[in-house]
matplotlib code that plots the C-alpha trace (Angstrom):
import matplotlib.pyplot as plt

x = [-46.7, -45.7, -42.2, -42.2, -43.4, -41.1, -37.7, -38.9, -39.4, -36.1, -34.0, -35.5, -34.4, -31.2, -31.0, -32.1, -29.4, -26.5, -27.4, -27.3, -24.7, -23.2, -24.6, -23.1, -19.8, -18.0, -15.3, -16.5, -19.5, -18.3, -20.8, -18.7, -18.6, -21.9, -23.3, -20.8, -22.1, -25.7, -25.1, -23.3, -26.4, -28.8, -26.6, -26.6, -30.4, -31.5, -28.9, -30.8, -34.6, -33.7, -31.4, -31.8, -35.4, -35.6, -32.0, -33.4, -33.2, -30.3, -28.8, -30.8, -29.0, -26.0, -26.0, -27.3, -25.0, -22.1, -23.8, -23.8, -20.3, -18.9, -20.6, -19.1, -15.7, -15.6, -16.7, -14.2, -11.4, -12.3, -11.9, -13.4, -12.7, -10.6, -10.7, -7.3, -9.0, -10.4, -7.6, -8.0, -11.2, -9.6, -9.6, -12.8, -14.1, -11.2, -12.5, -16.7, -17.1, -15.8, -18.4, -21.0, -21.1, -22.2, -24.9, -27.2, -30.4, -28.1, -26.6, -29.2, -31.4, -29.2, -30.7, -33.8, -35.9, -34.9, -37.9, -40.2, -38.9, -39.1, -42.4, -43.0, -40.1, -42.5, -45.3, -43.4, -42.2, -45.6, -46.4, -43.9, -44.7, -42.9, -39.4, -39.3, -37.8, -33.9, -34.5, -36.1, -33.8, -30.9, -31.2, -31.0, -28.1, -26.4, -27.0, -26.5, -22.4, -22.0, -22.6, -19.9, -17.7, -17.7, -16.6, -13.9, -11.1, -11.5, -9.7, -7.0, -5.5, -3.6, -5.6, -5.7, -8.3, -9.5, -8.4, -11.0, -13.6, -13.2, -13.9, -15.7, -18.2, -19.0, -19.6, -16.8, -14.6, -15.4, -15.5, -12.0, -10.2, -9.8, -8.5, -6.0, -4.7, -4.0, -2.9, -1.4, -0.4, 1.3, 3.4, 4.0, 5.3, 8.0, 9.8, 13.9, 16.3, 15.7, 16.7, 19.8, 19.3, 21.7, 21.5, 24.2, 23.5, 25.9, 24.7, 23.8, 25.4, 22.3, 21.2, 23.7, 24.0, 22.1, 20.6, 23.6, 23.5, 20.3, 17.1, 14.5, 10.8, 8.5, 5.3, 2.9, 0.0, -3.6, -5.6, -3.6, -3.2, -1.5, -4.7, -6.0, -2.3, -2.6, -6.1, -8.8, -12.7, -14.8, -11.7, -10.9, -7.3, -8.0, -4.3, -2.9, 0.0, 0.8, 1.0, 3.3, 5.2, 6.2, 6.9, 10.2, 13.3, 11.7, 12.1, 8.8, 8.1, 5.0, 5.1, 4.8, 2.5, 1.2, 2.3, -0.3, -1.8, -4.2, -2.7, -3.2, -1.9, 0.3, 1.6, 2.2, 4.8, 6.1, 7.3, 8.3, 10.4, 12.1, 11.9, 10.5, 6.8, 3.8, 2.4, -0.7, -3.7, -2.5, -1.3, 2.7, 2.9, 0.4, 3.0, 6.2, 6.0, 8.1, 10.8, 14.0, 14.6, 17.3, 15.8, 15.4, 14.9, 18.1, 20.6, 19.6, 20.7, 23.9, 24.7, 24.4, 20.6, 18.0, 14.5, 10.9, 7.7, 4.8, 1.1, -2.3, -3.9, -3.6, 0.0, -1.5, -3.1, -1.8, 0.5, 2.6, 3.9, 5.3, 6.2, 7.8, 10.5, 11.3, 11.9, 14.2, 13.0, 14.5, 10.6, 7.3, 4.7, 0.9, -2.3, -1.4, 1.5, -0.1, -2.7, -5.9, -7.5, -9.0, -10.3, -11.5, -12.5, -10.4, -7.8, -5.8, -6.5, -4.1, -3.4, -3.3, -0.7, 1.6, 1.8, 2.4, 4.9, 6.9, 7.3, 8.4, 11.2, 12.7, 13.3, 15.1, 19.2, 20.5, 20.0, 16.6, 14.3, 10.8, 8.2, 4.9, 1.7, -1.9, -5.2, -7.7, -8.2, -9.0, -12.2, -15.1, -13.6, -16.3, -15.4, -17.4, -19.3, -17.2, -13.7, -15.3, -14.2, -14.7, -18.1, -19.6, -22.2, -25.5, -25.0, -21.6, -22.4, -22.3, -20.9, -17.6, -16.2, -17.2, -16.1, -12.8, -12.1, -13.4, -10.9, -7.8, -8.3, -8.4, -5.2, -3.8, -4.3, -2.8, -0.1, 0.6, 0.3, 3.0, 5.2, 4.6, 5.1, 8.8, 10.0, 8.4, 10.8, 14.1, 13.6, 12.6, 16.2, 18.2, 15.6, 14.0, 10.4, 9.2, 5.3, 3.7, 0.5, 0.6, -2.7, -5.3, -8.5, -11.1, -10.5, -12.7, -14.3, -16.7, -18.9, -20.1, -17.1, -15.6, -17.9, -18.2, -14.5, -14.7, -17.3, -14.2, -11.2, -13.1, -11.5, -12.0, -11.1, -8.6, -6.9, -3.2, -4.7, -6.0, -2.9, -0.7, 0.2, 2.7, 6.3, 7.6, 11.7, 11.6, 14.8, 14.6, 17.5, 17.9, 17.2, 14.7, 11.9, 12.6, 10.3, 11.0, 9.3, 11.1, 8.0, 8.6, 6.7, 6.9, 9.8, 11.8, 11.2, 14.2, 16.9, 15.8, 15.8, 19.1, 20.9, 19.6, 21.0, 24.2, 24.2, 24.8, 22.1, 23.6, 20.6, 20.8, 17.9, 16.5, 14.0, 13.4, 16.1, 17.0, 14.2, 17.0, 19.1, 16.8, 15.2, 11.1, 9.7, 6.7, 5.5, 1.8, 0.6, -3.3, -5.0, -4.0, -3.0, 0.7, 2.6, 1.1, 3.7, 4.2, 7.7, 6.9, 6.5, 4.2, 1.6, 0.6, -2.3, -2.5, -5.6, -7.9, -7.5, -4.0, -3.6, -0.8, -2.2, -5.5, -3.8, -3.7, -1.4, -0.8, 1.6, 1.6, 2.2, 0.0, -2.5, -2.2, -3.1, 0.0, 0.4, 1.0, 4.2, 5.8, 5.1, 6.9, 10.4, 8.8, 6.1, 9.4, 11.1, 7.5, 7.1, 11.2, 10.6, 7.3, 9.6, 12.6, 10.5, 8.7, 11.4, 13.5, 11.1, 9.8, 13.0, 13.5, 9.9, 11.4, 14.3, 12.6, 10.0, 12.7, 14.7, 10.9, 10.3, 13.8, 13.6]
y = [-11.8, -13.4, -13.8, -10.5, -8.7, -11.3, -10.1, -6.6, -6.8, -8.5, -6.0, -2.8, -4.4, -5.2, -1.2, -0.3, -2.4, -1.3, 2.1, 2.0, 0.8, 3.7, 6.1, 4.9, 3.9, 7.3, 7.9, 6.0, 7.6, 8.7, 8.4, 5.7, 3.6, 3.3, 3.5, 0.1, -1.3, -0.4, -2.4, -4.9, -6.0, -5.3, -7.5, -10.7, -10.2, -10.6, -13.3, -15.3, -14.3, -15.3, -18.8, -20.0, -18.2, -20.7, -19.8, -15.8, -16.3, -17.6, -14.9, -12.5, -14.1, -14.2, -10.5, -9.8, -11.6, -9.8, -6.3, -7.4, -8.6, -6.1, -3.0, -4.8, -5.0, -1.5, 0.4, -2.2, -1.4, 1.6, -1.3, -4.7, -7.9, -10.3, -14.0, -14.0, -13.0, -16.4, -17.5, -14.7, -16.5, -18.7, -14.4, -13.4, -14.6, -12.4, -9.5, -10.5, -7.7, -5.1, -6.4, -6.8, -3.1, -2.5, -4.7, -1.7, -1.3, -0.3, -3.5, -5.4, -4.4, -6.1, -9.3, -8.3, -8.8, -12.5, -13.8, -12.0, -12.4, -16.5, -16.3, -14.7, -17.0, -20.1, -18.4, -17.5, -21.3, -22.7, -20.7, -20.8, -21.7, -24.1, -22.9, -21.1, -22.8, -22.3, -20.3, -18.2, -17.3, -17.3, -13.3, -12.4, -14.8, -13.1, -9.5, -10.7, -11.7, -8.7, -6.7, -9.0, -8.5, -4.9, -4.8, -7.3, -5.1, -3.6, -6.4, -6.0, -2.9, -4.5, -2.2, -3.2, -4.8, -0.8, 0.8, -1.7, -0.9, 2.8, 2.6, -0.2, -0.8, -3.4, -6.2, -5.6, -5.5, -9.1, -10.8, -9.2, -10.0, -14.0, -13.0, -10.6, -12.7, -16.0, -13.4, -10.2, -10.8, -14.2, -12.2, -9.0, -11.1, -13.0, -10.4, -11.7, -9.5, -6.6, -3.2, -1.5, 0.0, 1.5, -0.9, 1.1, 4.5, 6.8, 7.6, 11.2, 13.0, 14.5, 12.5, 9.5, 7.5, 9.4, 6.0, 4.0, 0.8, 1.4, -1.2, -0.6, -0.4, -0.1, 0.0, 0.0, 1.6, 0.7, 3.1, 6.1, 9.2, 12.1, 14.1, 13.2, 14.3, 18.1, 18.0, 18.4, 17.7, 19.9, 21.0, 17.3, 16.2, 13.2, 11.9, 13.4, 10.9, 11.7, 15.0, 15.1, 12.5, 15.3, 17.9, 16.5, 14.4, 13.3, 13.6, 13.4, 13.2, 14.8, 14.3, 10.5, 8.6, 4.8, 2.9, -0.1, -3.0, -5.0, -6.3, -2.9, -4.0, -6.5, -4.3, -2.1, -4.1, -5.6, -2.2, -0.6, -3.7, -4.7, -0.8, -2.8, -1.9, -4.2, -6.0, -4.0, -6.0, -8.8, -8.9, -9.6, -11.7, -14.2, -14.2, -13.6, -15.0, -17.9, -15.8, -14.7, -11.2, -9.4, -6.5, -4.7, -7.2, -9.0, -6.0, -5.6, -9.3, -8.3, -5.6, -8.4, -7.1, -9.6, -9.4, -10.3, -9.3, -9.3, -9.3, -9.5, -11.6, -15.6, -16.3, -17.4, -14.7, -12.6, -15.5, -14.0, -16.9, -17.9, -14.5, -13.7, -16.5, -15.3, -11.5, -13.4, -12.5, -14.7, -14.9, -14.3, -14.1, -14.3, -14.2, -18.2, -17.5, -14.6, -14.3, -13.5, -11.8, -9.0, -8.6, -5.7, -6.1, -8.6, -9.6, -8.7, -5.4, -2.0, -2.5, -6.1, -6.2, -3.8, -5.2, -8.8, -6.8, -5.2, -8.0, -10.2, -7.2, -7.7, -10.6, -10.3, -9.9, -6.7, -4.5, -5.9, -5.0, -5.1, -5.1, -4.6, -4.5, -2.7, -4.3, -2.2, 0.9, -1.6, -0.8, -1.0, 0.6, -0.3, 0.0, -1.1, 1.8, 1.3, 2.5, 5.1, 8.5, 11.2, 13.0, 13.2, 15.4, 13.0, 13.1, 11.6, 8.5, 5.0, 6.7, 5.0, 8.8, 9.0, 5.0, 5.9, 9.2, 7.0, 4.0, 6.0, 7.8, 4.6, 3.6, 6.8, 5.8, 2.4, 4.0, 6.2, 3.7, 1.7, 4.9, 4.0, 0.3, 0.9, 3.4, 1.7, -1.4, 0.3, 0.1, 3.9, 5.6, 3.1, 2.2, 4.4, 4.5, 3.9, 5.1, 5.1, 4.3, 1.7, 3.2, 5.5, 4.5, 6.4, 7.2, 9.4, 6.8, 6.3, 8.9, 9.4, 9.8, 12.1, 14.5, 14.0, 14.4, 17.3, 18.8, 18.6, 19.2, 22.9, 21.5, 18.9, 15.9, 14.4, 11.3, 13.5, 13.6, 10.2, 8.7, 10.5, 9.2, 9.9, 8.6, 9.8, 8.3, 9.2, 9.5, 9.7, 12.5, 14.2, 17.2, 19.0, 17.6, 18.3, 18.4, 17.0, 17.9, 15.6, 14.0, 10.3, 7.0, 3.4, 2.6, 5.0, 3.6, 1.6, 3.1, 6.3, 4.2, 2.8, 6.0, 7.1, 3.7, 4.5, 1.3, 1.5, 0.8, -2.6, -4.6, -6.1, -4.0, -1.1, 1.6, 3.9, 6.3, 8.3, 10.4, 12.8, 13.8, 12.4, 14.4, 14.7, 12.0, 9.4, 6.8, 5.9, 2.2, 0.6, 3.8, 5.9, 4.4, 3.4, 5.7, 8.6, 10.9, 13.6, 15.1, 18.7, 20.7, 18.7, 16.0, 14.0, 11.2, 8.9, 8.7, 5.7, 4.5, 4.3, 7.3, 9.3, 12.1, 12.0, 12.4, 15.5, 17.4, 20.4, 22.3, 21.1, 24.8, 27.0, 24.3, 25.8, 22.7, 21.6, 19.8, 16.0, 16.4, 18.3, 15.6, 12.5, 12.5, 11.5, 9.1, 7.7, 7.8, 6.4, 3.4, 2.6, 1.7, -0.2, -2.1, -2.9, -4.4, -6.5, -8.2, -8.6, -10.0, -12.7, -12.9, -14.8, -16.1, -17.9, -19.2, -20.3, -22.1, -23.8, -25.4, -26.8, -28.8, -30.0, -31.7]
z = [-28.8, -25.5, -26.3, -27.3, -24.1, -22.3, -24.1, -24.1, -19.9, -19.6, -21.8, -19.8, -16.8, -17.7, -19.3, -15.5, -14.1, -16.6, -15.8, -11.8, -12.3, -14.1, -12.0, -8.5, -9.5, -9.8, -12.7, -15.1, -16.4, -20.1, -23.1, -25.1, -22.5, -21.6, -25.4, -25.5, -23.4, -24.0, -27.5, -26.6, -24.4, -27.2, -29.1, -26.5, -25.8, -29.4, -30.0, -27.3, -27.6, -31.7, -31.4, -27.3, -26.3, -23.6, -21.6, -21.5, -18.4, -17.5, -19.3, -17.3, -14.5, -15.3, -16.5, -13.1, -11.2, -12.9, -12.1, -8.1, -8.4, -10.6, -8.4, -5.0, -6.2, -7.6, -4.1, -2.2, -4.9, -7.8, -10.8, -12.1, -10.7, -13.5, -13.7, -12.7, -9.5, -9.1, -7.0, -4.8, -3.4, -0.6, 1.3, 0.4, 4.0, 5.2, 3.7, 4.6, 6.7, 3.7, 1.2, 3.7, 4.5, 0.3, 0.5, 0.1, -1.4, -4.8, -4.5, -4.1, -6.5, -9.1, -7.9, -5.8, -9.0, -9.9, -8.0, -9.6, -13.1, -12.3, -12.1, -15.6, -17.4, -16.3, -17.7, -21.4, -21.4, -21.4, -23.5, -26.1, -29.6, -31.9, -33.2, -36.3, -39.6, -39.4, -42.7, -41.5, -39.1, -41.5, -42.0, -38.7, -37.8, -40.5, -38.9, -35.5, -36.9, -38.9, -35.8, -33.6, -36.5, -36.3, -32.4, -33.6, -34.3, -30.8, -30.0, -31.8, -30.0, -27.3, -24.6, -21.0, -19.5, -17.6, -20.9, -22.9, -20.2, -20.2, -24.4, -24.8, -21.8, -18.8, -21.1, -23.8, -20.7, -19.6, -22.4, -23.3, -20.1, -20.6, -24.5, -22.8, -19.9, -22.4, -25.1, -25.0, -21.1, -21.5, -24.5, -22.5, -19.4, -21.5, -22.5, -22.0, -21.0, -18.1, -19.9, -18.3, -14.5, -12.1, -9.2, -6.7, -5.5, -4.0, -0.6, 0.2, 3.1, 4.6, 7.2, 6.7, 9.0, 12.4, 13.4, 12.8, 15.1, 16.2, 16.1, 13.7, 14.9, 11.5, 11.6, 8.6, 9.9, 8.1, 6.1, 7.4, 5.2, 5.1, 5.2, 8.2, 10.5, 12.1, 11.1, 13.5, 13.6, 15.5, 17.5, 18.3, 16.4, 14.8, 15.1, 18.3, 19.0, 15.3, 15.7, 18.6, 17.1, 14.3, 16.6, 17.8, 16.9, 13.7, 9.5, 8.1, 4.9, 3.6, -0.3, -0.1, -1.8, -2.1, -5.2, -4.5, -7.1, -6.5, -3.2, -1.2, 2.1, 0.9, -1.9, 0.2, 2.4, -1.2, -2.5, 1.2, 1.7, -1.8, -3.5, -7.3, -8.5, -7.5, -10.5, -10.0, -10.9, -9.3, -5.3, -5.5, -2.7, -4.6, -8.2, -6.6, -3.2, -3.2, -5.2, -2.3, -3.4, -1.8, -0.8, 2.7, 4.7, 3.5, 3.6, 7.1, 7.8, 5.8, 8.2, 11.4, 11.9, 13.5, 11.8, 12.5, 11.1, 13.0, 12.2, 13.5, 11.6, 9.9, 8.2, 5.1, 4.7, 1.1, 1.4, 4.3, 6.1, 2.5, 0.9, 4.2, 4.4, 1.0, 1.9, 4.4, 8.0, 10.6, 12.6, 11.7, 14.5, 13.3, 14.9, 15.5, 17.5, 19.5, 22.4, 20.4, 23.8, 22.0, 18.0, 16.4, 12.6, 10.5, 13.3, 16.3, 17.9, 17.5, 21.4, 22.0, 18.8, 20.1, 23.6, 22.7, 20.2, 23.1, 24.8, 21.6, 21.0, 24.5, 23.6, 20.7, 19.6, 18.9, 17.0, 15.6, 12.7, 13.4, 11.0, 12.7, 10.8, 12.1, 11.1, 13.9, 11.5, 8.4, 5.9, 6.6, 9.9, 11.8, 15.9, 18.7, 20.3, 23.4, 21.3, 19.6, 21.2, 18.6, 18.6, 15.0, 13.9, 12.9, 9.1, 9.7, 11.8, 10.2, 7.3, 5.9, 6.6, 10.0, 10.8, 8.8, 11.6, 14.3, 13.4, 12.6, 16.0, 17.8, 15.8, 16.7, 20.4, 20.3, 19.0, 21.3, 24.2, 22.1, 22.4, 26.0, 26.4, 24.3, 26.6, 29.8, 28.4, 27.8, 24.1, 22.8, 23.4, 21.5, 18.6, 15.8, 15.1, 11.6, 10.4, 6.9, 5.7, 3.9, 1.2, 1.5, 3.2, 1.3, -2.2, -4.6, -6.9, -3.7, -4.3, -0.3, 0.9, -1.9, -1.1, 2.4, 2.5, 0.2, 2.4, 5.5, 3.7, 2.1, -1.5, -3.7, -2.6, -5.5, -6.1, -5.5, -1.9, -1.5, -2.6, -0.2, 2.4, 5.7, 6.2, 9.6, 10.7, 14.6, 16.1, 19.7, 21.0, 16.9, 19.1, 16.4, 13.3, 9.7, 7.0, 3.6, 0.8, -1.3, -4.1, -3.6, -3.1, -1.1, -3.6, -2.3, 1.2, 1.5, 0.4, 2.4, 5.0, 4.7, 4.6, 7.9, 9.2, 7.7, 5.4, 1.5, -0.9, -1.9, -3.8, -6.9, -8.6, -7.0, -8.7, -5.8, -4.1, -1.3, -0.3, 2.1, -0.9, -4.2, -7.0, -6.9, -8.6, -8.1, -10.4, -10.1, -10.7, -10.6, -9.6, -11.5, -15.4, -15.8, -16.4, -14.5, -12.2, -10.6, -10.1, -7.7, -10.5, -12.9, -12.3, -15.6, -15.5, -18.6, -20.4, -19.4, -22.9, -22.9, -25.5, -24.5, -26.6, -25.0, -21.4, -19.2, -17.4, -15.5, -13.3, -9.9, -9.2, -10.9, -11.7, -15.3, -18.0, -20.5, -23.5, -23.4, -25.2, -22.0, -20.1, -22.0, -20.3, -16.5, -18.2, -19.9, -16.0, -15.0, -17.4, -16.8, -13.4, -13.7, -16.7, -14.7, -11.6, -14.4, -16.0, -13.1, -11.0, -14.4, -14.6, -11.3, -11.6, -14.5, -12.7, -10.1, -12.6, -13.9, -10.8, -10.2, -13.5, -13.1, -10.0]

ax = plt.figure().add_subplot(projection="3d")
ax.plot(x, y, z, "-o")
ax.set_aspect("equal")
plt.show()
């Protein structure tokens, strides 16, 4: 009877924990799901109270544990952690303050219990009886397989890890991931030859060409979306340095989006800087950082260009100080080389970066490309009261809305005194200034700030908005500001900037083109299923189980819902480019791989 009550007590806990679970992470509350999983925990629970009565616990534990983990990584990203994130664990101490700020009472109530259930595990061991005859166990042994043979054809469908997830539930999703990543993965990612892709684009004549000679100031600015520019809050502008920035001698782009894995930042730089798809649930710089791709970076140097990348925080961090020797920048300063006088959040602050930055670009041969990446407006975006300038209403403060306005304001600032250190230095009139975000800083699987942001914005707030974010080219004496409404993504980054420079699109493989005279077309990767786009007139998502048929679509237009079969030439355009990256980039993996063993 004891054993009884004591299996009973730990299943409805872990059915209270499954469900929480469900309930605050947003997206991925659907009924199949959750029945999965539901099962599959009825399933393990009577497996152990039946065969291994005395590790309940343990699995109790370890059910927890992956709960905690599992909700964590979901608020800090919007999917689950893999065990190919294992070696991802040397930056988890980078990223503290991030996870620190979801140690909620949600959180925490995935383990809070543990404690208390110790106490009653000690008591149902002492009191456990003598093990039943293995005969008489023999029936339910049998059941117990006949169910696990039923879910085994699940695995059989080749599904992605999120796919098997969004049919098959929290626990079908881990113990699927480890038969994926040494099965169908290691298959998909030895595919031989790269399908045929033009590599050479004619350059456009709009815009060719207006920044010939000139040096190259980018800077990839945290967190920053396109939401947040000519947008005020309680009458204050939350980017005013932006703002004016737009109003003259610039090209700003305002159909942009982020095309981001699992690397966020890094991806970011990876795809702005080579124009080939991140891997997506896997940072690039961490696969393909030792790989020299001739991308940006390198056709600069082809056109007699000095470059240097410069960044607030460790080298190693994402890989950098290795990843960035094999972009092919001539200098890399990190947080090592620089005067670390002033921190905010996970490194170097907005201003201290850019005025050890100004004084590192005096320095430097001309014309220069400078690659500057901002840390201050990073998530959790938690500022010291002092910086904080913006005056929120109550329910806003310490909200991870209100900390995100608060930190892109202070961004905004630094910025603008960077406008002011380059021209102070006899360095604004002959450069251009280079701005995207690098990915969105809150998206909508948080449910706070969806609706917090909802609540501002007086719409929905979607993942089309999340996911766009601002490129702005600032020419100093173009005389006027164009918009273009060109749809395009961080793929496109390179070429477009290239033809402003007046420099041919020379790389061996390039998926993105010239935003100045290119067709509308972005191809979505990691949040939004592969395969997803959105080309001006039509935005299609891919189902979460990987059915095409099961996917939705409308016009972008008249928001009116289409048929899945209207939509199959971009997700054809869409999966192309996400294919050609692949292969070409195993494809030097694999070269690479082998002028190692032969050594």
């Amino acid at each position: 009877m004891k054993k009884k009550r004591y299996t009973l007590l730990l299943y409805v806990l872990i059915c209270v924990k499954l469900f929480l679970f469900y309930l605050f992470t947003v997206g991925t509350i659907k009924i199949q799901s959750m029945v999965s999983s539901f099962l599959w925990c009825s399933l393990l629970v009577v497996l152990f109270a039946t065969f291994l009565e005395k590790q309940q616990f343990l699995l109790y534990c370890v059910l927890s544990g992956m709960f905690i983990v599992d909700y964590l990584y979901f608020q800090n990203f919007g999917s689950l952690p893999s065990i190919k994130h294992l070696l991802l664990l040397p930056q988890l101490p980078k990223v503290g303050s991030s996870i620190k700020y979801f140690l909620n009472p949600v959180s925490l109530s995935f383990v809070a219990d543990i404690p208390l259930v110790v106490f009653f595990d000690k008591r149902y061991l002492k009191g456990l009886s003598q093990r039943e005859k293995r005969a008489e166990k023999f029936p339910l042994l049998l059941m117990v397989l006949c169910t696990a043979f039923a879910f085994f054809p699940a695995f059989t469908e080749g599904l992605k890890p999120m796919q098997f997830f969004n049919k098959y539930g929290l626990v079908a999703y881990h113990i699927y991931d480890p038969v994926y990543l040494l099965s169908f993965e290691k298959h998909t990612a030895a595919a031989p030859n790269p399908p045929v892709v033009q590599t050479q684009r004619e350059t456009g004549k709009k815009f060719f060409g207006i920044a010939q000679n000139r040096n190259v100031i980018a800077v990839q600015f945290e967190a920053l979306q396109n939401v947040l520019l000519r947008r005020t809050y309680n009458g204050q502008p939350v980017t005013p340095n932006l703002n004016a920035l737009l109003e003259k001698n610039s090209i700003y782009f305002s159909n942009y989006f982020q095309q981001t894995g699992a690397g966020n930042t890094a991806d970011a730089e990876f795809v702005s800087l080579t124009s080939l798809h991140a891997p997506g649930d896997r940072p690039a710089y961490e696969i393909y950082g030792d790989i020299e791709l001739d991308g940006l970076v390198r056709a600069l140097k082809r056109a007699r260009y000095h470059t240097v990348a410069i960044h607030g925080n460790t080298k190693s961090f994402w890989n950098r100080d290795r990843a960035y020797v094999s972009l092919g920048f001539d200098e890399f300063f990190g947080l090592e080389d620089l005067n670390p006088d002033d921190i905010v959040g996970m490194g170097l602050s907005d201003f201290s970066l850019y005025r050890q930055a100004v004084e590192i670009l005096k320095k430097l041969p001309r014309p220069f490309f400078a690659f500057v990446v901002t840390l201050s407006s990073h998530t959790p975006f938690i500022l010291p009261e002092n910086l904080k300038t913006l005056q929120l209403d109550a329910r806003h403060e310490n909200t991870l809305f209100g900390n995100y306005l608060q930190a892109i304001n202070y961004a905004d600032r630094a910025f603008g005194y960077f406008l002011q250190l380059l021209k102070a230095a006899g360095l604004y009139e002959n450069s251009i200034v280079v701005v995207y975000g690098d990915h969105a800083g809150l998206y909508p699987f948080n449910k706070e700030s969806k609706q917090l942001m909802s609540e501002w914005l007086k719409e929905e707030y979607s993942y089309l908005t999340a996911l766009n974010v601002p490129l702005i080219i600032h020419v100093p004496g173009l005389g006027k500001s164009y918009e273009i409404t060109t749809v395009g993504g961080q793929v496109d980054f390179t070429p477009t900037l290239l033809n402003v420079l007046g420099l041919k699109c020379d790389l061996k493989v390039c998926v993105g083109r010239d935003l100045c005279n290119g067709d509308d077309f972005v191809a979505f990767r990691y949040h939004l299923p592969d395969g997803s786009f959105l080309d001006g007139s039509r935005f299609f998502t891919v189902s979460e189980d990987g059915r095409i048929a099961n996917s939705t679509g409308f016009d972008a237009n008249t928001k009116e819902s289409l048929p899945y079969y209207e939509f199959l030439d971009g997700y054809k355009r869409a999966m192309k480019q996400i294919e050609v990256s692949r292969h070409f980039l195993e494809s030097l993996r694999g070269t690479v791989t082998e002028r190692v063993e032969t050594r």
